[in-house]
ChimeraX commands (.cxc) that place a marker at each C-alpha (Angstrom):
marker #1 position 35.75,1.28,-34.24 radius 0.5
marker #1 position 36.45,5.16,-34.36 radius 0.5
marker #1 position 36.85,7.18,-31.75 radius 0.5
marker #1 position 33.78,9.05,-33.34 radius 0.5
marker #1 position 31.88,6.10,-32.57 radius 0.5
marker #1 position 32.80,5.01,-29.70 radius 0.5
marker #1 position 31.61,8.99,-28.45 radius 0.5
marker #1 position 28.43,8.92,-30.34 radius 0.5
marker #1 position 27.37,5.71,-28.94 radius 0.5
marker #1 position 28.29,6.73,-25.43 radius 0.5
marker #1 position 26.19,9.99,-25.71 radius 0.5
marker #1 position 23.39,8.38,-27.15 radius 0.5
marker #1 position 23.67,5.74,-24.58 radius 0.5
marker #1 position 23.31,8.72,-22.16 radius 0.5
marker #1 position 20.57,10.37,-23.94 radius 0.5
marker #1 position 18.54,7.27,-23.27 radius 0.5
marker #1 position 19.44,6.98,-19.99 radius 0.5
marker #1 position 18.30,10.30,-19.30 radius 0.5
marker #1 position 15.12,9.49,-20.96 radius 0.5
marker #1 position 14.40,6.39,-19.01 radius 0.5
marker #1 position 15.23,9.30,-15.75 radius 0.5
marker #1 position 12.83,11.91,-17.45 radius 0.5
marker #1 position 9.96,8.49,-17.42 radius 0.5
marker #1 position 10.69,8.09,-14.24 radius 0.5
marker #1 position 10.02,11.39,-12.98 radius 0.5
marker #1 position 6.59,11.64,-14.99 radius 0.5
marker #1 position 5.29,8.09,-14.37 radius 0.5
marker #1 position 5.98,9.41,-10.12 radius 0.5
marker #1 position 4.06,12.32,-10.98 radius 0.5
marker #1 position 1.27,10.60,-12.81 radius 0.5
marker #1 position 0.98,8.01,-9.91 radius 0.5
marker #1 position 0.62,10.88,-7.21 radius 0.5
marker #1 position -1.96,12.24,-9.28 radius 0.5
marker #1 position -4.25,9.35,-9.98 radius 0.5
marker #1 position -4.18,8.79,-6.09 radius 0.5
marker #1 position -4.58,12.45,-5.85 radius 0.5
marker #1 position -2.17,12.91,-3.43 radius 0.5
marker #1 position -0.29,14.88,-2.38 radius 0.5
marker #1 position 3.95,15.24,-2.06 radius 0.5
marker #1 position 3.94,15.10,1.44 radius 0.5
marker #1 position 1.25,12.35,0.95 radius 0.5
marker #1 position 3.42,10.22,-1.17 radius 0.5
marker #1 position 6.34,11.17,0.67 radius 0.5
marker #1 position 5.20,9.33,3.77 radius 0.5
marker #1 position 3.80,6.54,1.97 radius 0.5
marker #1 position 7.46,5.89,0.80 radius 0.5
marker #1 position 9.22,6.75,4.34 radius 0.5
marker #1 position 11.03,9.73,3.03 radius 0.5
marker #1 position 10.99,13.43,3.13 radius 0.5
marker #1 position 8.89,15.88,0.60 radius 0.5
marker #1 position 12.34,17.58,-0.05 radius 0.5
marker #1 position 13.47,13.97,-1.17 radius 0.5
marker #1 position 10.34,12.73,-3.03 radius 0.5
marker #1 position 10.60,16.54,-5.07 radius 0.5
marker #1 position 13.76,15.55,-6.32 radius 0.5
marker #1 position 12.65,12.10,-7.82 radius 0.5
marker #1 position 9.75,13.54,-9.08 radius 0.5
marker #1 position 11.60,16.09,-10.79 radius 0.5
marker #1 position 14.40,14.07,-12.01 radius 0.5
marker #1 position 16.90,15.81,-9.92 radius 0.5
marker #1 position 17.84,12.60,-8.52 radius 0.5
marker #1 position 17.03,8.66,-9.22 radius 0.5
marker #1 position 14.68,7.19,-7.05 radius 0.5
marker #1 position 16.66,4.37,-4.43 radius 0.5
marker #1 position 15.89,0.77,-6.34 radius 0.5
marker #1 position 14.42,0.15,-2.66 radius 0.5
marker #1 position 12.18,3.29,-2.65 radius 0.5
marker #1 position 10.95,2.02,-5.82 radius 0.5
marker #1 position 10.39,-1.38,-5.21 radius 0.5
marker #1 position 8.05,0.23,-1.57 radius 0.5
marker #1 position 6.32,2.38,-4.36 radius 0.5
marker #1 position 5.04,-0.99,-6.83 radius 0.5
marker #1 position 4.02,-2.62,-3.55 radius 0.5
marker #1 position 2.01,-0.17,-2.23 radius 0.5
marker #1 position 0.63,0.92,-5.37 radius 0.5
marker #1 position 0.30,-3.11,-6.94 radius 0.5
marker #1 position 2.42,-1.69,-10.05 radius 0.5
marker #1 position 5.21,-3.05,-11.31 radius 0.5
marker #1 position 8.95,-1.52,-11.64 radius 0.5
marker #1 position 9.35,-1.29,-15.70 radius 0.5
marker #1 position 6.13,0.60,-15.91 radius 0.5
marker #1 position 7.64,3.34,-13.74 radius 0.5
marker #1 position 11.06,2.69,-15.80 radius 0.5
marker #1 position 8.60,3.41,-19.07 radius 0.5
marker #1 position 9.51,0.03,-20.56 radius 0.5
marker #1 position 5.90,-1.22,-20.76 radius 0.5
marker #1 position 2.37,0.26,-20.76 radius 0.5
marker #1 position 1.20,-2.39,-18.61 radius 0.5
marker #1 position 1.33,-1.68,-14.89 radius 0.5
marker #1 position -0.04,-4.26,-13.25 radius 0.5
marker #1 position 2.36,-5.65,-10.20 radius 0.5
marker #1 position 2.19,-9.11,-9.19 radius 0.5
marker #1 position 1.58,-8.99,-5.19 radius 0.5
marker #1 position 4.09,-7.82,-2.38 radius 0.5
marker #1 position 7.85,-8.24,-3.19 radius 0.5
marker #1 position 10.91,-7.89,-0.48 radius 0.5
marker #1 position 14.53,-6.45,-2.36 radius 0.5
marker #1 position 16.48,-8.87,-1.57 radius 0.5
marker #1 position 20.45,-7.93,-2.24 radius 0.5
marker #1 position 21.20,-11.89,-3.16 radius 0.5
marker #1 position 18.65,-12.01,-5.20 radius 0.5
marker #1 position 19.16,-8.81,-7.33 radius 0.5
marker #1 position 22.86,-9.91,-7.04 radius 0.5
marker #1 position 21.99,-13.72,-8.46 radius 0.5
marker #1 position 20.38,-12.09,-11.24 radius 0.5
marker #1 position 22.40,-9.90,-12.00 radius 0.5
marker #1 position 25.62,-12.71,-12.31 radius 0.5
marker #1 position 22.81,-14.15,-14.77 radius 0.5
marker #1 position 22.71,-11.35,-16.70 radius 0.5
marker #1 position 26.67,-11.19,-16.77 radius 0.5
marker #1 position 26.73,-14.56,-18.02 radius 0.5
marker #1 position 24.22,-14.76,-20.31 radius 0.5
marker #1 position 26.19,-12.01,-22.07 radius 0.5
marker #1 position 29.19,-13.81,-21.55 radius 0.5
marker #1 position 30.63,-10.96,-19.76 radius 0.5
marker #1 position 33.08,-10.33,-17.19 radius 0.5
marker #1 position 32.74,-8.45,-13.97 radius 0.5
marker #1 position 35.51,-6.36,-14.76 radius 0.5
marker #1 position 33.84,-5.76,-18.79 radius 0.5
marker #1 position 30.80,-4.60,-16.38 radius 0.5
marker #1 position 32.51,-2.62,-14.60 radius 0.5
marker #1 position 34.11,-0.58,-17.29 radius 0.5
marker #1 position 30.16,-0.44,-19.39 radius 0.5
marker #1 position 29.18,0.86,-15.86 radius 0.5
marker #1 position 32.22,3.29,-14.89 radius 0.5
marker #1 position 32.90,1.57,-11.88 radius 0.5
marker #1 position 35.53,-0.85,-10.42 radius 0.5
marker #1 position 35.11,-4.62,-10.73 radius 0.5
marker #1 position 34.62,-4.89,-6.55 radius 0.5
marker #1 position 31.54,-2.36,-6.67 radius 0.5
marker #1 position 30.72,-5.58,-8.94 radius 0.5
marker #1 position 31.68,-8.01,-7.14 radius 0.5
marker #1 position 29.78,-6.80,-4.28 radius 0.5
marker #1 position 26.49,-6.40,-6.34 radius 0.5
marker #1 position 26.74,-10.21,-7.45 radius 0.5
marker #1 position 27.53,-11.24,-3.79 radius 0.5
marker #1 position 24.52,-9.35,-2.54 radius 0.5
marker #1 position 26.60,-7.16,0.23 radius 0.5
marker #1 position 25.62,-3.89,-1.34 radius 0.5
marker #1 position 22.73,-2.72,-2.93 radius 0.5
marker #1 position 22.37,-1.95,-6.62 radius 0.5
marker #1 position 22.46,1.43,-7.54 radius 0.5
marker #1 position 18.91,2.43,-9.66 radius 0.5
marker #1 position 21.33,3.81,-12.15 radius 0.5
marker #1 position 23.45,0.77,-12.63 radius 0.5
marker #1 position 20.19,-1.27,-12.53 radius 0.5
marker #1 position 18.41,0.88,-15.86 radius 0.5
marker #1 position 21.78,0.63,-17.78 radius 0.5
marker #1 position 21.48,-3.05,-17.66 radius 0.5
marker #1 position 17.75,-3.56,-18.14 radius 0.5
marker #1 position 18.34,-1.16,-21.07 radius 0.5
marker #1 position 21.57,-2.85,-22.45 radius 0.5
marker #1 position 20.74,-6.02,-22.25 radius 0.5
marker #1 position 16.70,-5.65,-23.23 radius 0.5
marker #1 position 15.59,-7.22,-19.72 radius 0.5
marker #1 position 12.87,-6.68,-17.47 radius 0.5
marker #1 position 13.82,-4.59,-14.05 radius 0.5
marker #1 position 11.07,-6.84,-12.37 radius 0.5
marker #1 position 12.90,-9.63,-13.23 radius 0.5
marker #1 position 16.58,-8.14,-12.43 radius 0.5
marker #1 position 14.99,-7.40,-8.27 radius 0.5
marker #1 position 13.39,-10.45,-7.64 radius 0.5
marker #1 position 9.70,-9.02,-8.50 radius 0.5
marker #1 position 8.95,-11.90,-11.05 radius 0.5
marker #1 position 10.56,-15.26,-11.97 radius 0.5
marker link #1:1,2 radius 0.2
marker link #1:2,3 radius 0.2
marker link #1:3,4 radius 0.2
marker link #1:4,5 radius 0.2
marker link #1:5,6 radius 0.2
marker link #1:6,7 radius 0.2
marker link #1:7,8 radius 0.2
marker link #1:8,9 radius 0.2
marker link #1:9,10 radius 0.2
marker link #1:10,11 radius 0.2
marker link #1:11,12 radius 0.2
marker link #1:12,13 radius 0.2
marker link #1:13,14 radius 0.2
marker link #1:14,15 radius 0.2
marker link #1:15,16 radius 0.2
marker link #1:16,17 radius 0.2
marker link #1:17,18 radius 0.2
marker link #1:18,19 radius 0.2
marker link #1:19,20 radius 0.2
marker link #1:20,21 radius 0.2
marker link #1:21,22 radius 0.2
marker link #1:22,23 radius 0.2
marker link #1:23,24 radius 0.2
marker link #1:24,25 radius 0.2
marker link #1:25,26 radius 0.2
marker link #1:26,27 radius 0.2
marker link #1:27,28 radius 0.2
marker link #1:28,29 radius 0.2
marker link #1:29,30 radius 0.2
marker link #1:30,31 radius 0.2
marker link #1:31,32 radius 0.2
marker link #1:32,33 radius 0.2
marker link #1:33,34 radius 0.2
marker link #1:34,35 radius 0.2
marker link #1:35,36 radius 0.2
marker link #1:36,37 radius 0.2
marker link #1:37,38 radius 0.2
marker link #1:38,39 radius 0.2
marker link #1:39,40 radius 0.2
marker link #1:40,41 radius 0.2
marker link #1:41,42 radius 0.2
marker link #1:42,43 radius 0.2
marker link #1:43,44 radius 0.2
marker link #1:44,45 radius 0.2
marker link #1:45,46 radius 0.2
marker link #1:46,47 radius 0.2
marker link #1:47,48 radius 0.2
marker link #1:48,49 radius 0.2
marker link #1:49,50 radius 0.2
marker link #1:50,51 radius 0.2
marker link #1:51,52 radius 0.2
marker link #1:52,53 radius 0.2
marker link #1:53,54 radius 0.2
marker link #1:54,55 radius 0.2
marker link #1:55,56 radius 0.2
marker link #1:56,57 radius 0.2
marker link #1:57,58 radius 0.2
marker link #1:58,59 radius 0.2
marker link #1:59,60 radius 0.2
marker link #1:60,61 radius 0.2
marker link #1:61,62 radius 0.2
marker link #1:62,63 radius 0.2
marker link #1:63,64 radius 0.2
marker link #1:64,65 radius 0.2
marker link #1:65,66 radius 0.2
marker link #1:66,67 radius 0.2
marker link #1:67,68 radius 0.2
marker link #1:68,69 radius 0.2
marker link #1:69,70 radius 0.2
marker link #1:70,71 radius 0.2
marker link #1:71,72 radius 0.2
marker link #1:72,73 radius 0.2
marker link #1:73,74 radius 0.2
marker link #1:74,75 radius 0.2
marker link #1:75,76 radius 0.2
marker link #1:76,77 radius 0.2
marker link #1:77,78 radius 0.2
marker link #1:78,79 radius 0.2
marker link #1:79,80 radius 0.2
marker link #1:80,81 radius 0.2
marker link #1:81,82 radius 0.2
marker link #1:82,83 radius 0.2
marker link #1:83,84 radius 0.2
marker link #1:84,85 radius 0.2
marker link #1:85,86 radius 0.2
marker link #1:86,87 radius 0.2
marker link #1:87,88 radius 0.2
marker link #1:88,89 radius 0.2
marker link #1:89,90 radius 0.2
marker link #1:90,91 radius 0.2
marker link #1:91,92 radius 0.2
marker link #1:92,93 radius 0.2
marker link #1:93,94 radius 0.2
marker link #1:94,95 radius 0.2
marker link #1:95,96 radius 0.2
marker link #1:96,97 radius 0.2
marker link #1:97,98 radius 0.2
marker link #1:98,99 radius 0.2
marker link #1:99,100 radius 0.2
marker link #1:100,101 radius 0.2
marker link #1:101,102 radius 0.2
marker link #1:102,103 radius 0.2
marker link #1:103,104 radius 0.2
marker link #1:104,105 radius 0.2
marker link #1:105,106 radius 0.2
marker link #1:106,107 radius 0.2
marker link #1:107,108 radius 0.2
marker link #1:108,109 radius 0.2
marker link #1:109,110 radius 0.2
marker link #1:110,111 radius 0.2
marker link #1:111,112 radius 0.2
marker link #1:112,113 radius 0.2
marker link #1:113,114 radius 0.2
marker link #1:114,115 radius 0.2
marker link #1:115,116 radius 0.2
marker link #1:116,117 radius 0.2
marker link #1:117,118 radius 0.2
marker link #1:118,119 radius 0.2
marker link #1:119,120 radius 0.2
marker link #1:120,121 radius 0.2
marker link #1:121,122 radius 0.2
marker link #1:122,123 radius 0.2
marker link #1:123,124 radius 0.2
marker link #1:124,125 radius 0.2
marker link #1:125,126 radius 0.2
marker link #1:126,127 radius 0.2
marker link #1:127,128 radius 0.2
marker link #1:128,129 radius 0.2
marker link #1:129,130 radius 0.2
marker link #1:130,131 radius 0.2
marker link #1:131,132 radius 0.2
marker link #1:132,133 radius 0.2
marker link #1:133,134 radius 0.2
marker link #1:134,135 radius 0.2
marker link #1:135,136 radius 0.2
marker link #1:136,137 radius 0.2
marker link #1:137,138 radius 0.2
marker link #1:138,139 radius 0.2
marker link #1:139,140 radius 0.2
marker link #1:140,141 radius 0.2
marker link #1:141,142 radius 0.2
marker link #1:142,143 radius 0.2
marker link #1:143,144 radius 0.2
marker link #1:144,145 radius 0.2
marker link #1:145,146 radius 0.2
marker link #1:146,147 radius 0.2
marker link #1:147,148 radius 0.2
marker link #1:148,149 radius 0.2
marker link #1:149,150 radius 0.2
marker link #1:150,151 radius 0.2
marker link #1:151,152 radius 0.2
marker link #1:152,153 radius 0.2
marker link #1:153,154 radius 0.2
marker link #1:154,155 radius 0.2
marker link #1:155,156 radius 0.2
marker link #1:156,157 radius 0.2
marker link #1:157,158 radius 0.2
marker link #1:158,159 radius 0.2
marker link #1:159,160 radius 0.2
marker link #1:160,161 radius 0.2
marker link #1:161,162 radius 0.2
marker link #1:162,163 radius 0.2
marker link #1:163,164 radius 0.2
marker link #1:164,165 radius 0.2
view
């Protein structure tokens, strides 16, 4: 493969991403309205500040996978409808993050694909112990990391955190 194509497909990788961030900010926006709240409102209901809730909202920054996951409970939606990878956003009851379990899934995922941690690591741009530490459930996934996967490898987010078997 060229080095032409190895550039285009990273920036159209990114240009997805970056739509998948843009969803994100408008499906926050359209939830907050439907409740007609407000940002404050929806700031407590996620245990955060208005200054922080702005900037998901806005897609100057990613909403925390656990922010997220607090916004589909309380709301009875379900992750990849915020994410924009279905229409359908109907949740399936109360749901705890648990790091194992995201990290389980995601060593699933990583085989499945047949995959190593350190492959993952490079498609990510991080090291293979970030990885290692995902898969062993010591540190949370980054909501980043967690769309370039559901998006790579065509799964559901729901399913990646533990939200649905």
């Amino acid at each position: 493969m060229s080095y032409f194509c190895i550039f285009f497909n990273i920036i159209l990788n990114n240009a997805k991403i970056k739509m998948v961030i843009n969803m994100i900010g408008e499906r926050l926006s359209d939830i907050r309205f439907d409740a007609n709240l407000t940002q404050i409102e929806m700031a407590k209901i996620l245990k955060t500040s208005q200054a922080n809730y702005s900037r998901w909202e806005s897609n100057k920054e990613l909403i925390p996978l656990k922010k997220l996951n607090l916004l589909c409970n309380y709301f009875k939606i379900n992750m990849d409808y915020v994410i924009g990878i279905t229409k359908d956003n109907k949740g399936n009851g109360i749901h705890n993050l648990d790091n194992k379990i995201v990290g389980n899934n995601l060593k699933i995922v990583r085989k499945n694909n047949n995959i190593t941690q350190l492959e993952l690591a490079n498609m990510l741009n991080t090291t293979h112990s970030t990885i290692s530490a995902y898969e062993s459930g010591k540190t949370k996934l980054l909501t980043i990391f967690a769309i370039e996967i559901v998006k790579k490898y065509n799964i559901s987010l729901d399913w990646l955190c533990g939200r649905i078997k």
